[in-house]
C-alpha positions in Angstrom: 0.0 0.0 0.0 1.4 3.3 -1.1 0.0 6.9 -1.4 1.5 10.1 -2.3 1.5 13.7 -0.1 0.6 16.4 -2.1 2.5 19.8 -2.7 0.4 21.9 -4.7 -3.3 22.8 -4.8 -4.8 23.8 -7.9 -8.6 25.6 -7.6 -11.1 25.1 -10.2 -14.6 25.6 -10.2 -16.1 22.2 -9.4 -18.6 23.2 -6.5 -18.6 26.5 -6.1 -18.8 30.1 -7.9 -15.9 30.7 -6.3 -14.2 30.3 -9.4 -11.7 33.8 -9.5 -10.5 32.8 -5.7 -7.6 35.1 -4.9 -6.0 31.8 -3.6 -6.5 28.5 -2.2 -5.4 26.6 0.9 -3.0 23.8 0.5 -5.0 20.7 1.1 -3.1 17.3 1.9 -3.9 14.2 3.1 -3.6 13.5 7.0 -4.8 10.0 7.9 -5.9 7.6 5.2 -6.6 4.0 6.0 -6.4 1.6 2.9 -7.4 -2.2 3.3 -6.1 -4.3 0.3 -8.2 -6.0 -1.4 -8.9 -9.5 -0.1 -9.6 -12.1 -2.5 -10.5 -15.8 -2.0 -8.5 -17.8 -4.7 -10.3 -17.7 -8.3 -12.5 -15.3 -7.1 -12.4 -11.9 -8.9 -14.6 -10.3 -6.5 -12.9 -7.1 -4.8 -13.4 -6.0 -1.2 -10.4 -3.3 -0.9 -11.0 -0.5 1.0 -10.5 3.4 0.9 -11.3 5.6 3.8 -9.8 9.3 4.5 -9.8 10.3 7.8 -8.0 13.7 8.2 -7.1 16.3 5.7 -4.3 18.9 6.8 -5.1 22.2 5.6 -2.5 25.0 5.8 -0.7 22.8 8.1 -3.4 22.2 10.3 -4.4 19.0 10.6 -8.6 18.1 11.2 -11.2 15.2 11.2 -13.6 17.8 10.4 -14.6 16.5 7.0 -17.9 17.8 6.3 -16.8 20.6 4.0 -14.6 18.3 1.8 -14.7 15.4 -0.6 -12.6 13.3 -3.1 -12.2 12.0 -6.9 -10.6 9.0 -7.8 -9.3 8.3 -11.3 -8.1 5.5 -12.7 -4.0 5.7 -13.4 -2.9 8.3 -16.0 -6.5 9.2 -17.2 -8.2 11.8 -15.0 -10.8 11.9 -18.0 -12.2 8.4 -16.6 -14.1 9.4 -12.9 -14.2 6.1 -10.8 -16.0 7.2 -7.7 -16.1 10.2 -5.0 -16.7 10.5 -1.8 -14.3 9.8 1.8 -15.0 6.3 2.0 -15.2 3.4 -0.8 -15.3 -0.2 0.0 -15.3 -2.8 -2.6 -12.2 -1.7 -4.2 -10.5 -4.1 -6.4 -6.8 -3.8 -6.9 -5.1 -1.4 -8.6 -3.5 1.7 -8.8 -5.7 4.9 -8.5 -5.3 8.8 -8.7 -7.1 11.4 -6.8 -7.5 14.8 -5.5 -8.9 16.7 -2.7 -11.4 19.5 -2.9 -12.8 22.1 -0.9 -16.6 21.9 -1.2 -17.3 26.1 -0.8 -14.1 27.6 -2.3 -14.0 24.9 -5.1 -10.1 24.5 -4.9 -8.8 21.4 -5.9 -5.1 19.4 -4.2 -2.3 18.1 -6.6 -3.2 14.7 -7.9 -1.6 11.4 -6.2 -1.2 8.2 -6.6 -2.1 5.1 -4.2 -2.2 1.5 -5.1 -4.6 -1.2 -4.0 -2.4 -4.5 -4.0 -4.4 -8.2 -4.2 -3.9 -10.8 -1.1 -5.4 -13.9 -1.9 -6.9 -15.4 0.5 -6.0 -19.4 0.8 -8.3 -21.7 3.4 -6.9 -25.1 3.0 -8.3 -28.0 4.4 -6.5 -31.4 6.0 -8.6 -34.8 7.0 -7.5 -36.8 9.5 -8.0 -40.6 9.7 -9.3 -41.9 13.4 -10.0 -44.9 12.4 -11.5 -47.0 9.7 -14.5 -49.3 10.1 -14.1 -52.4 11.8 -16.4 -55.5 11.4 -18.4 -55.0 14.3 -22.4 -54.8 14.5 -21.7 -50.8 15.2 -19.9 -48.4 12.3 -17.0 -47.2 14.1 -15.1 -45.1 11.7 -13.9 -41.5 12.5 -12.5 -38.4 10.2 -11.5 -35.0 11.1 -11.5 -32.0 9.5 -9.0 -29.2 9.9 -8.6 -25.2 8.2 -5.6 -23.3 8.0 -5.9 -20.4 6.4 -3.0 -17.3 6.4 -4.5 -14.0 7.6 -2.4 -10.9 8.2 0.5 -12.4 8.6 -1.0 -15.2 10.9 -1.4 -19.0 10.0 -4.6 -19.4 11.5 -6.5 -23.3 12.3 -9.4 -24.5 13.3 -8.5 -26.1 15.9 -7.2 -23.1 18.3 -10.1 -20.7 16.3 -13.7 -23.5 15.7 -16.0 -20.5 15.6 -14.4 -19.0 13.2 -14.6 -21.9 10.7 -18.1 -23.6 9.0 -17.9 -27.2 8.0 -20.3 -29.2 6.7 -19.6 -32.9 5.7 -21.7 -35.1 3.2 -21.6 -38.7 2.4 -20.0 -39.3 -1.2 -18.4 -37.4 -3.9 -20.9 -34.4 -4.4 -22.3 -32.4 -2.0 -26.1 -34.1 -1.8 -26.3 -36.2 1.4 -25.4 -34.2 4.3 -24.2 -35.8 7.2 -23.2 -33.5 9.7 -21.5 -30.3 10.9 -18.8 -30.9 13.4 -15.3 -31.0 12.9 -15.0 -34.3 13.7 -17.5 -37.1 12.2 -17.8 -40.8 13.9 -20.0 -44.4 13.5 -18.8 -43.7 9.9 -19.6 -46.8 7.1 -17.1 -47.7 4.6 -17.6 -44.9 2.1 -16.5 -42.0 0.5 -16.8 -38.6 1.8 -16.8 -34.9 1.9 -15.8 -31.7 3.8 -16.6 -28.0 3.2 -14.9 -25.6 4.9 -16.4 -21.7 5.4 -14.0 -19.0 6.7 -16.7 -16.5 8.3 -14.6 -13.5 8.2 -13.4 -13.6 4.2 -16.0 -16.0 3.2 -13.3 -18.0 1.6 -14.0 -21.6 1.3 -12.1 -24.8 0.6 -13.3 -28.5 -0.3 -11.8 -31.9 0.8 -12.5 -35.8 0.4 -11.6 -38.8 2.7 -12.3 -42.5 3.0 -13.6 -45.4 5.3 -11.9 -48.4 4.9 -12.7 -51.5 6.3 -9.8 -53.1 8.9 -8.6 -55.6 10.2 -11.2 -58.1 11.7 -10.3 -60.0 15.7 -8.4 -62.4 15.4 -9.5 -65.9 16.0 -9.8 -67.2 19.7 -8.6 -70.0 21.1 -8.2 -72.1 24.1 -4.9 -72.8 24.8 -5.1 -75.1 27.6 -7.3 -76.4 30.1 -6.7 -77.9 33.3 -9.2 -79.4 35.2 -10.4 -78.2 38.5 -8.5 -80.4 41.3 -9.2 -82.2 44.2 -10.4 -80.5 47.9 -11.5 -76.8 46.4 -8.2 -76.5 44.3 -9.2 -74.3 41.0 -8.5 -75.5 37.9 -6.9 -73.1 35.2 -8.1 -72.2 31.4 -5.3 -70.3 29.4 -7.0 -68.4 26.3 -4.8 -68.3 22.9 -4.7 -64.9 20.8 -2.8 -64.9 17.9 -3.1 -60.9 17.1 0.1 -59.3 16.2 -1.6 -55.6 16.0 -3.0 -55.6 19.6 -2.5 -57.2 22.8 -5.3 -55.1 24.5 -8.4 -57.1 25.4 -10.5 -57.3 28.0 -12.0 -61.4 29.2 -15.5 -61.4 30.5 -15.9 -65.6 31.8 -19.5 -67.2 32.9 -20.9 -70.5 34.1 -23.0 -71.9 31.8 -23.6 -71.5 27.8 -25.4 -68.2 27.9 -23.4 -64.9 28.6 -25.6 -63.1 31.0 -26.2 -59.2 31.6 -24.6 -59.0 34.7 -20.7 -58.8 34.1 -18.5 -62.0 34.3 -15.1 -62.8 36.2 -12.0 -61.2 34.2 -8.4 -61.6 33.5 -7.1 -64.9 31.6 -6.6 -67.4 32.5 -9.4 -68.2 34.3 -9.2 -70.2 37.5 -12.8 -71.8 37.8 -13.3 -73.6 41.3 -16.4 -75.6 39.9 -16.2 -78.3 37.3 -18.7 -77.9 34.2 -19.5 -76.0 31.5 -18.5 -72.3 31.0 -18.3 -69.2 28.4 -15.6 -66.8 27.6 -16.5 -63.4 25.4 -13.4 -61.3 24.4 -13.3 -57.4 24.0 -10.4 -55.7 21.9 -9.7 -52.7 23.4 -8.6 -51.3 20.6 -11.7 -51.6 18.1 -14.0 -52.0 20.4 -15.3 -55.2 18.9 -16.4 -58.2 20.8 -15.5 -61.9 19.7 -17.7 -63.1 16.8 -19.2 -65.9 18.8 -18.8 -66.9 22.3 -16.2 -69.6 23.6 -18.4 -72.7 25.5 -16.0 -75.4 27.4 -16.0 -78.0 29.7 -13.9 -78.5 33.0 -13.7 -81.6 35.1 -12.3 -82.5 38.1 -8.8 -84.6 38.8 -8.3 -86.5 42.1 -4.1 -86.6 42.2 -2.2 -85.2 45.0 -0.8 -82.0 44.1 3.3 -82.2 44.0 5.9 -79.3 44.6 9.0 -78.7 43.9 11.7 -76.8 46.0 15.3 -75.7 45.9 16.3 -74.0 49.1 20.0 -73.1 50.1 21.2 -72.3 53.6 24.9 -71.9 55.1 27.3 -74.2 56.7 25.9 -74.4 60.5 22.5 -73.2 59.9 19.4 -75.8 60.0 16.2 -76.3 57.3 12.7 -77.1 59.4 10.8 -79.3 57.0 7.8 -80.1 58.2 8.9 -82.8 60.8 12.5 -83.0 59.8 15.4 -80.5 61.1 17.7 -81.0 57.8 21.5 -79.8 58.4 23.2 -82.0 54.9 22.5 -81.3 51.5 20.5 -83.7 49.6 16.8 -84.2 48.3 14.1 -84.5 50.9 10.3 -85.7 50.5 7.6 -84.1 53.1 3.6 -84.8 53.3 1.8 -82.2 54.5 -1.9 -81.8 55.0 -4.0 -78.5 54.3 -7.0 -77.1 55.9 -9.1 -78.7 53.7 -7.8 -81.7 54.4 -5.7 -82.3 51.1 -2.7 -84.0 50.5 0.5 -81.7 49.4 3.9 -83.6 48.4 7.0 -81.3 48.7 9.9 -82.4 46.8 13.1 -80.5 48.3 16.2 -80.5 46.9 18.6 -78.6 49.8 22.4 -77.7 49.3 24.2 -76.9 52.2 27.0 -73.5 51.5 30.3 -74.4 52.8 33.1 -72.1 52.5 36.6 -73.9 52.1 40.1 -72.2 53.2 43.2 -73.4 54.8 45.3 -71.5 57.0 48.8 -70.6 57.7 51.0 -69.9 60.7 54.1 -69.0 60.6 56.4 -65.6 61.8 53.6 -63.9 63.6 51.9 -63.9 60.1 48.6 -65.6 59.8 47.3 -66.6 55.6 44.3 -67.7 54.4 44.1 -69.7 51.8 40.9 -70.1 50.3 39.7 -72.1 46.8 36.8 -69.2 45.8 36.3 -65.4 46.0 35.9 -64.5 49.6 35.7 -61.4 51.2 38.3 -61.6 54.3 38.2 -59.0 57.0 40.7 -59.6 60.3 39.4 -59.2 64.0 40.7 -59.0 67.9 39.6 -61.8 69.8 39.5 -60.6 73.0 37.0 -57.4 71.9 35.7 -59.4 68.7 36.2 -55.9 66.9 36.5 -55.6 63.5 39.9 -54.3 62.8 39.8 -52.8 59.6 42.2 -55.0 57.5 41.5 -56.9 54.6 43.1 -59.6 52.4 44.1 -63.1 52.9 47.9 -62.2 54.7 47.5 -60.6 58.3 50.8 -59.6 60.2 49.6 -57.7 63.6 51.5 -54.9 64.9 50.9 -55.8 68.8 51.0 -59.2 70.1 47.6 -60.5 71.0 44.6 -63.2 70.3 43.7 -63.0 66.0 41.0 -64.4 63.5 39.0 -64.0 60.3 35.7 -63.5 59.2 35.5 -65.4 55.5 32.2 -64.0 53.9 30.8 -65.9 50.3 27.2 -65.0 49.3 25.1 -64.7 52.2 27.4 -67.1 54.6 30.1 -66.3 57.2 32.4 -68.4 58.4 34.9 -67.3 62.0 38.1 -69.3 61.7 40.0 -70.3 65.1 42.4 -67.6 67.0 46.0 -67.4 66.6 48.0 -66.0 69.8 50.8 -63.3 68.2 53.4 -62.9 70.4 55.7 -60.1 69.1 59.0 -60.5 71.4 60.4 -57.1 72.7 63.7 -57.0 71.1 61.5 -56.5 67.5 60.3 -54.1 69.0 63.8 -52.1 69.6 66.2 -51.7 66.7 69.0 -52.9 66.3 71.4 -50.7 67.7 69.3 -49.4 70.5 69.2 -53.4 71.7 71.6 -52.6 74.2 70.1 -49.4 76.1 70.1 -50.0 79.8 67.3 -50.6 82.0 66.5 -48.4 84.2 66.2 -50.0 87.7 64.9 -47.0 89.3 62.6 -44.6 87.3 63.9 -41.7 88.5 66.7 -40.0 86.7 68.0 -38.2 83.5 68.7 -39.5 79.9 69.7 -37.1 76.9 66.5 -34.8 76.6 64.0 -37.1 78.9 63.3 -37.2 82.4 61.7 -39.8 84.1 60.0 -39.6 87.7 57.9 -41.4 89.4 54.8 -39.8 91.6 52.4 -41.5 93.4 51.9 -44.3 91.3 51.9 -41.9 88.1 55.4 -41.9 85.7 56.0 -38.0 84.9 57.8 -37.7 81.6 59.9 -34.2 81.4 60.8 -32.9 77.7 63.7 -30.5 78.2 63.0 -29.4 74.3 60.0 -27.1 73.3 59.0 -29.2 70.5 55.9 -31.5 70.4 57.0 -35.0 71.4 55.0 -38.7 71.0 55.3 -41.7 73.0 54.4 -45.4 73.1 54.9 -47.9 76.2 54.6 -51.4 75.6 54.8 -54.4 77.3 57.6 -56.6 76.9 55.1 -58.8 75.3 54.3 -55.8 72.7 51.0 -55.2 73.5 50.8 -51.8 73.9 49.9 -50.0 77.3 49.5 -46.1 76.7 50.2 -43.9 73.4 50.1 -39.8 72.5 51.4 -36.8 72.0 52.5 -33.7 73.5 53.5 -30.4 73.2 53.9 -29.6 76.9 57.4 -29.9 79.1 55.9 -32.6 81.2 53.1 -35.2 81.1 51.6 -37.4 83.5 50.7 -41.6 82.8 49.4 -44.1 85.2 52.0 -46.5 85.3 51.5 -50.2 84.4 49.9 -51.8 87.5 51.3 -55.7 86.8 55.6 -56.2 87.4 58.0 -56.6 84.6 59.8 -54.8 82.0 58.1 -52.5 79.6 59.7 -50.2 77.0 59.1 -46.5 76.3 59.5 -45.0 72.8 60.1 -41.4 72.5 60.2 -39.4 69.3 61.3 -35.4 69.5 62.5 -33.4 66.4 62.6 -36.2 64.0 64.8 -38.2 66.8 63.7 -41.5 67.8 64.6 -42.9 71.4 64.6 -46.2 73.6 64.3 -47.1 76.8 63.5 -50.0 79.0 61.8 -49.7 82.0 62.0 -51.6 85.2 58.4 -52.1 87.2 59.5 -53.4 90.5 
């Protein structure tokens, strides 16, 4: 859309006598609103629109229109009038002159141009396929129509806009058995059909076909199995066979008797029946909605045999199996007869395998091994607390002398092997060259940076250095009595209650020191 200001105003005597005016006012355009002209496709009717709604007059712009009117020309021909006036609807495209006049004073505005461009307006149409008929007693096909159409600048459906859209559906090729006028059209035969579509804004409208088909039938029904109904109450069991590729969505509807009756059968398959005699089966698919062609009749009897089990069980090395009368510690198959409240007969068959976990071990240089023939978990434990130590694997070499053992774990069984006494003698304990530090008799006295002294049954350790210091006494077994660290001159232990020698291990500044102690 495109219109032109104007710079010059010519007067002529058109409406008035005015026709000698000393001068005119410039006239121009102010607000002009132009609507191109909408077309449906193939359709050569116009509905463009023209409609001035301020003039500016000597630079002064107004709505006050009532002394003013227009001329439209058609392009390059001012000889050939089209129409006059402020407002024209029904304007088909094309390009247009015109002028301005003054009503009392006669005078005429410059001549411009403005065009009137074509949008076609396009309303297409899509059917979607539901379904198709199925062979049930009920038509069960669906289609659905949809409109897009493009309107400024929008793609538009009828789905988000249904009022805006008008369709009306008819049975076959032409439009001369009406059907219906919803989108969406159901209990459809096999057939041929077809969908107008009315845009009620443009009045555009579009025309679409679709088809029923006829699909796939159910599938035949079969019984797969049937097991009579046992002795003492026990059901019996009926396993339905459907060969259906396509679905596997039905619904089982089961009845005594040869009739199906109103009232809604037992569901599910199979179907346990507790009765013996004759009974129906009618099958729903889910997914067309159909029901079996013809009810399934059967018959079920009843069996007098002792009903048989069969059991595995496994339990660990130790444990015990309660079976029935029997306590069962071995592996091995075991037979049991039990008796239900109904007072029928139950053969258990059990076939029980005792879990043994197999390991040697090894003693030698205060060094315990296991050895073991499959993957264990091995963790290593203090007898005389029965605390888990926190070491793994299969070789154990304690630090301190004491009582040891292992927990072997495999699957779900644990097995505690027997204690091993680790005596760790107290020259390992000293190195080497400290092997020959003296013992002191008495606790009191001086040696290098330590002092020892003894206070009411308390040993008071003195640290002539200002550095933090550690210590560890330990029995001359190795087990050790009392451990820590320091950063104070002096500290105060409770000294060993029994008699005997025990050794004190200092370290200060990266210096590590012996001594043996006397506990008279």
């Amino acid at each position: 859309m495109k219109y032109l200001i104007p710079v010059l105003c010519i007067c002529i005597g058109m409406y008035s006598s005015n026709l000698y005016a000393d001068s005119c006012p410039t006239i121009s355009i102010g607000k002009l609103n132009l609507k191109n002209d909408r077309r449906c496709f193939d359709d050569v009717s116009a509905n463009g629109e023209i409609h001035i709604q301020s003039i500016i007059v000597d630079g002064v712009e107004t709505n006050d229109l009532k002394g003013y009117t227009s001329r439209f020309f058609s392009e390059n021909n001012l000889d050939n009038l089209l129409f006059e006036g402020l407002l024209h609807k029904e304007v088909p495209s094309g390009v247009y002159q015109y002028q301005l006049i003054e009503k009392e004073s006669g005078c005429i505005s410059s001549v411009f141009e403005l065009v009137i461009e074509r949008t076609e307006v396009n309303i297409e149409i899509a059917i979607e396929k539901i379904s198709d008929l199925t062979h049930c007693t009920v038509s069960n096909g669906a289609l659905n129509a949809i409109a897009y159409i493009e309107w400024e600048g929008e793609l538009i459906n009828s789905k988000d806009n249904p009022d805006r859209f008008d369709p009306e559906w008819y049975f076959g090729s032409t439009q001369v058995v009406p059907i219906g006028n919803d989108f969406m059209q159901s209990h459809l035969d096999q057939g041929l059909y077809n969908v107008t579509m009315v845009d009620k804004i443009s009045g555009c409208e579009d025309f679409r076909m679709g088809s029923i088909l006829t699909a796939i039938t159910l599938p035949e029904i079969n019984i797969a199995e049937i097991k009579d109904v046992k002795s003492c109450g026990r059901p019996g069991e009926v396993m339905l066979e459907i060969d259906d590729p396509n679905s596997t969505e039905y619904e089982y509807s089961w009845y005594r008797g040869t009739e199906v009756e109103e009232e809604e059968g037992y569901a599910g398959n199979p179907f346990y029946p507790d009765l013996e005699g004759i009974y129906t089966v009618e099958v729903l698919s889910k997914q067309t909605g159909c029901e079996s062609i013809a009810p399934i009749t059967f018959k079920v009897g009843t069996t007098d045999s002792k009903i048989e089990e069969e059991v595995s069980y496994t339990i660990c090395k130790g444990e015990s199996f309660i079976m029935g009368s029997q306590e069962l510690t071995e592996s091995g198959q075991y037979s049991e007869l039990f008796e239900d409240v109904d007072g029928c007969d139950s053969l258990v068959n059990l076939d029980l395998t005792i879990e043994e976990i197999s390991y040697t071990t090894s003693f030698s240089n205060n060094s315990i091994e296991i050895i073991s023939a499959l993957s264990t978990d091995i963790q290593w434990i203090d007898c005389s607390t029965s605390n888990i130590l926190g070491v793994k694997g299969t070789i154990f070499k304690p630090q301190v002398s004491g009582d040891y053992a292992a927990i072997l774990s495999q699957n779900e069984c644990q097995e505690t092997t027997e204690c091993f006494t680790i005596e760790i003698p107290v020259d390992e304990l000293i190195p080497p060259e400290e092997q020959n530090s003296n013992i002191v008799a008495r606790i009191k006295g001086e040696n290098d940076f330590l002092a020892l002294d003894e206070i009411g049954g308390y040993w008071i350790f003195k640290n002539s250095n200002s550095s933090t210091f550690s210590y560890q006494i330990r029995s001359i077994s190795g087990k050790i009595f009392s451990s820590g660290n320091s950063f104070l001159k002096s500290i105060r232990i409770e000294k060993p209650k029994n008699k005997g020698v025990y050794v004190l291990k200092i370290r200060n500044s990266g210096t590590t020191r012996f001594w043996k102690i006397l506990v008279e």
